[in-house]
N, C-alpha and C positions, 0 to 999 in steps of 0.2 A: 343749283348743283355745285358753284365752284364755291359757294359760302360754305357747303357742306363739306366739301374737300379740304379747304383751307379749315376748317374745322376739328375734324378727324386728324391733320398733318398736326397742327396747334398738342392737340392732344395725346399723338404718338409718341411728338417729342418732349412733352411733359412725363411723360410714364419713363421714357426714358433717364432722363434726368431723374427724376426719382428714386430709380433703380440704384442708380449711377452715386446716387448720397446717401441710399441705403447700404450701397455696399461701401460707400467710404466707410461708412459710421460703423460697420461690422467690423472695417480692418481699424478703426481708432479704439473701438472699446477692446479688440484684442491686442492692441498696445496697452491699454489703461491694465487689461488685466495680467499680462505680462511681462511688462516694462521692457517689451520688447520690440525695435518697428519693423520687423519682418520672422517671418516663421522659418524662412528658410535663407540660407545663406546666398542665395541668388537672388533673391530681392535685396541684396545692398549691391547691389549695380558694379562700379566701378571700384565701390569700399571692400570688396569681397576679398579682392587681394591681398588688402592692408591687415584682415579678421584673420584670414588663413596663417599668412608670414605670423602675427602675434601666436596664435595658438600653436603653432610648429615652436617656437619659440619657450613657449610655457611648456610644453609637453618637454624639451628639451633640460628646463628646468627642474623640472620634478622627476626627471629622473635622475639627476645631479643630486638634488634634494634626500631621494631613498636612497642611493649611496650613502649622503652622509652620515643618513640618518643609523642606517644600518652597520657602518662601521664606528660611529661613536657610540650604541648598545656595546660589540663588543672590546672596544677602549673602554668600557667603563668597568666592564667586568673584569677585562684586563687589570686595570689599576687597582680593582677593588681585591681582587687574589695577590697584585705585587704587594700590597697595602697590609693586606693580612700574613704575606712573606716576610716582608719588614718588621711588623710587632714583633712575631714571635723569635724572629732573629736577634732583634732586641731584646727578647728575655730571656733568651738562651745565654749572649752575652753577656749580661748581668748575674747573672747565674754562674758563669764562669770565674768572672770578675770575683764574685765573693769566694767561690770556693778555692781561688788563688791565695785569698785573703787570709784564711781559715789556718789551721794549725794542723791537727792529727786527722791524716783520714784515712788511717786501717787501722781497724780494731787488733786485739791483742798487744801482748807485753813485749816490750823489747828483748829480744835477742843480743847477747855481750859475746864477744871473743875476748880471749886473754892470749897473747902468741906462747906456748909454752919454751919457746928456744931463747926467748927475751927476758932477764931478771926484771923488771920493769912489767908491772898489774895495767894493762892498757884498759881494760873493760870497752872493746870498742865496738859499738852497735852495728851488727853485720845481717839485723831483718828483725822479722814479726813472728809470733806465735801464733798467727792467723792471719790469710790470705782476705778475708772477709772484708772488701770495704767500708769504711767506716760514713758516716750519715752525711758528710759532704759530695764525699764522692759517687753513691749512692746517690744523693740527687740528681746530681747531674747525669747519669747514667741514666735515671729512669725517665729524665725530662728528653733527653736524646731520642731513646725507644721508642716514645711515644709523639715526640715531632715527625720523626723521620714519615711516618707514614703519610702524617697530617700534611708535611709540608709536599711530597711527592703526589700527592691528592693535588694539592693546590696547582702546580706544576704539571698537572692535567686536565686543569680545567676547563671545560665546555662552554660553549656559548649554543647553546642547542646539539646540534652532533658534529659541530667540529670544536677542535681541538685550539684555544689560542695561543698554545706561546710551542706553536708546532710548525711556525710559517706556514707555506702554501700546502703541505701537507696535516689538511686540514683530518684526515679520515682514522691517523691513526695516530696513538698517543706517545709522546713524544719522552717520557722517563717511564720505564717498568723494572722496579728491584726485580731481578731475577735473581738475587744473591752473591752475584757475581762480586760486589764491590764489596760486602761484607767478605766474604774469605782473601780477598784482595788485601784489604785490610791486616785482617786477622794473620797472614803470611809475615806480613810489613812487621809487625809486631812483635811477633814469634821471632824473626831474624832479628829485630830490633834487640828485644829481651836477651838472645841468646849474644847480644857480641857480634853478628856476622854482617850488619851495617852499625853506623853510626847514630847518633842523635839526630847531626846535620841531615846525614843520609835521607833520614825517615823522613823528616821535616819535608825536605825535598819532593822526595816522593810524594807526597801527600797535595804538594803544590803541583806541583809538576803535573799538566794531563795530555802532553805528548811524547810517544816515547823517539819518536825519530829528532828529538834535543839531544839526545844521547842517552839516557834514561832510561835503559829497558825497563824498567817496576814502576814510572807514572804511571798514574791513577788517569787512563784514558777516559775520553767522553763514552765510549763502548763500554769500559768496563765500569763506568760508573750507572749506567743505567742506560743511555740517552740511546732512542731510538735510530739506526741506523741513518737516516736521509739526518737529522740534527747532527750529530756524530761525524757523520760526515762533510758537515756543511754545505751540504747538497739541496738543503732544504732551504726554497727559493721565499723571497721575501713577499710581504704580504702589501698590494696597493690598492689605492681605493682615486676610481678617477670622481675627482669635485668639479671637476670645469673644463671645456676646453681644452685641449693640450696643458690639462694641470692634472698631478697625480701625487698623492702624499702617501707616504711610506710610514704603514705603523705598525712592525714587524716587532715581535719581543720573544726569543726562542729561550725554551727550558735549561738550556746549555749555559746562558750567558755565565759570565764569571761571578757576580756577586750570587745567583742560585748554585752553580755548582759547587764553591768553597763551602758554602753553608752545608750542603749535603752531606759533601765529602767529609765536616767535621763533625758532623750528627752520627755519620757513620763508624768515627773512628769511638765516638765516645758512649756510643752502643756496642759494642763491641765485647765479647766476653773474653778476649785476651789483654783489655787493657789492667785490668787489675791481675795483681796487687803491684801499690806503688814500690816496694822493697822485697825482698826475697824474704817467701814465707817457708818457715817451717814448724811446720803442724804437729809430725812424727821424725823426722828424721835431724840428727844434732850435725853442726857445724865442726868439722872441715867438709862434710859428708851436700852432695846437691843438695839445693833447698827442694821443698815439695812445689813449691809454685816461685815460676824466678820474676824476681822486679824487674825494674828497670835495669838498664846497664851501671856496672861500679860494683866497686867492694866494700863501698859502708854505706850504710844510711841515706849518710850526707849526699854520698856523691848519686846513689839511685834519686834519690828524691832529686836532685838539683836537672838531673836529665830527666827526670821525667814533668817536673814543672818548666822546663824548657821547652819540651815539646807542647805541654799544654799552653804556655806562652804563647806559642806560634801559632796555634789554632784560633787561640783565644783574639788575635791579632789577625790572623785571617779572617773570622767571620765578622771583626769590626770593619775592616776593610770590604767585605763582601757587604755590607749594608750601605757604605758608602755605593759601591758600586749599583745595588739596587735602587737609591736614590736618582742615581744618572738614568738608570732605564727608564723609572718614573718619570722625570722631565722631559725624556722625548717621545715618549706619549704622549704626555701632559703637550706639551708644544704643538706635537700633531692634531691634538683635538680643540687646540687654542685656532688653530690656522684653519681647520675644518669649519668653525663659527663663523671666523669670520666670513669664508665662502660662502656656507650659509646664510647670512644676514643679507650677502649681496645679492644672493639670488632673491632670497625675497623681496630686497627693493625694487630688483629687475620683475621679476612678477608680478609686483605694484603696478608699476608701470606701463608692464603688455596689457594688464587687466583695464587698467584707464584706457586705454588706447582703444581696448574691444568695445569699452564700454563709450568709449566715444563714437565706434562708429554703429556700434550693436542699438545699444540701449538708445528706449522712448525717454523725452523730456514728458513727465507725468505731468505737469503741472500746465504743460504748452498742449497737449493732449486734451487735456480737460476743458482748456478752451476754445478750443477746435472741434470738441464734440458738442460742447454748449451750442456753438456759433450752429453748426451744421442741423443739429435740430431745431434750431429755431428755420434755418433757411428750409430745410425737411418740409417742418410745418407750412410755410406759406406757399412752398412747391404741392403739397397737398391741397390746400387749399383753392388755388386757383387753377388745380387740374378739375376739381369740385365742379368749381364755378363752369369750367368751360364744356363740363359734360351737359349741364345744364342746361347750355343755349339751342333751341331750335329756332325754323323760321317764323316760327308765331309770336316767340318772344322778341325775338329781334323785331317784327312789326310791331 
């Protein structure tokens, strides 16, 4: 009776052990096939701590991460609109530059005075027989027309539904021609032409976009277009956090100075009171008004000299105003230079929570495989001599 006990106990605790490296072997081959030693994060025991702090850590990263990522999308479109500001500011300028260059640009014959109270034949050129801009000026006029819109487009460009160079007033667009700045213009001109400001005057004005300098007829950011919160400089700056107690600032509003000169000079030379460069007359003969008045002066000379004056200054301003857009572009540019870099750091940091998890996470496969070897082979002879010992009664044993 106690051989049969001891027999039966022999054999309990065989099945047991069996069990016991049956179920190792089920938790090694779900390492083998997961590269993983445990399924849940409570089976790394005391490492649990160390798994959680890494993944809080990474989770922390990747959302730095889509920050940056999302604000260097629009930096890029950003740049890519200043980018296409800049060309065509460049061809505008060029365009100007030659048509400085150029010679006659109103059509029709000159108009002569002769003073009759003077013995002396002056023949002195006092206009045009036609108001009609001549093919220089006419370009430049139609290239104007046809920027302004383009560039005012640009100046409202979207990066999905908001607005970039609108600062934090992301909802709504930050330049709209309401017309405002064409008759604005169009005054400036009219007072220009007739005598009731100066060349300097106008000049002025036209730079000028505050009027509490003293300047009541600056060319304000209101009257030039610019949405009320821009306009008013109430429209807050745009940040993006990258890290930690770190925050980069890559704010570029439609106001700044090198867009608004450009505007402002697209505006003037679209304008249908800028021509004619000299006092035209069509039908009506001199001492008598001209039919359309030039610039300011009593001859020729002297129209044409203020009015290539004025267009000097402009011509001077938008060069300058490209300069200026070069500076917005660099700090952009800088800002999405210092964005990388965070970037890259995080992903080193990432690197390295990921080893860490994966040091305390991850099965060694290679150590696994011989572990599961070893264990089937001991499987095996745990089978085996459970075999054997069901086998024995007392008859064999005598």
């Amino acid at each position: 009776m106690a051989t049969g006990i001891s027999t039966l106990g022999r054999a309990l605790q065989q099945i047991e052990l069996i069990q016991m490296q049956q179920g190792r072997l089920n938790d090694l081959n779900t390492q083998l096939a997961t590269g993983k030693k445990t399924q849940s994060l409570s089976g790394l025991g005391t490492d649990m701590l160390t798994s959680n702090r890494a993944r809080a850590d990474i989770r922390t990263i990747q959302t730095y991460q889509t920050n940056i990522s999302q604000a260097n999308t629009r930096i890029e479109q950003m740049l890519n609109s200043v980018d296409e500001f800049k060309e065509q500011a460049k061809n505008f300028a060029d365009v100007l530059a030659g048509f400085m260059a150029e010679g006659n640009h109103q059509k029709g014959e000159v108009v002569y005075y002769d003073d009759p109270l003077t013995p002396e034949i002056e023949n002195t050129p006092i206009g045009m027989t036609s108001a009609e801009p001549g093919n220089g000026l006419q370009t430049v006029t139609d290239m104007a027309d046809s920027l302004f819109e383009f560039m005012g487009n640009l100046l409202n460009s979207r990066q999905g539904e908001r607005y970039i160079f609108a600062g934090a007033e992301t909802q709504n667009p930050p330049f709209n021609d309401n017309g405002v700045l064409g008759a604005s213009v169009s005054t400036l001109l009219t007072s220009w032409k007739s005598e009731t400001i100066t060349t300097d005057q106008l000049i002025s004005d036209f730079q000028d976009r505050t009027a509490t300098a003293g300047n009541p007829d600056a060319l304000t950011d209101t009257v030039v277009g610019y949405s009320s919160a821009v306009a008013s400089g109430s429209a807050k700056d745009v940040f993006v956090r990258v890290d930690d107690g770190q925050e980069l600032e890559y704010t570029a509003l439609a106001n700044e100075t090198g867009f608004r000169d450009v505007m402002v000079a697209l505006s003037v030379f679209r304008n249908e009171n800028l021509p004619p460069i000299v006092d035209a007359y069509t039908s009506s003969t001199f001492p008598a008004p001209p039919d359309a008045n030039g610039a300011p002066g009593e001859t020729n000379d002297e129209m044409q000299e203020n009015f290539f004056a004025m267009v000097g200054s402009l011509s001077t301003m938008v060069t300058n105003a490209i300069d200026s857009i070069d500076s917005t572009r660099n700090r952009l540019e800088t800002t999405r230079v210092q964005m990388e870099e965070t970037r890259q750091k995080h992903a080193n940091d990432k690197a390295l929570f990921d080893n860490i998890i994966g040091d305390v996470e991850d099965a060694d496969i290679n150590e696994v495989a011989v572990r599961i070897n070893a264990l089937q082979l001991n499987l095996e002879a745990s089978l085996t001599i459970t075999g054997r010992v069901q086998q024995l009664s007392l008859v064999n044993f005598i």
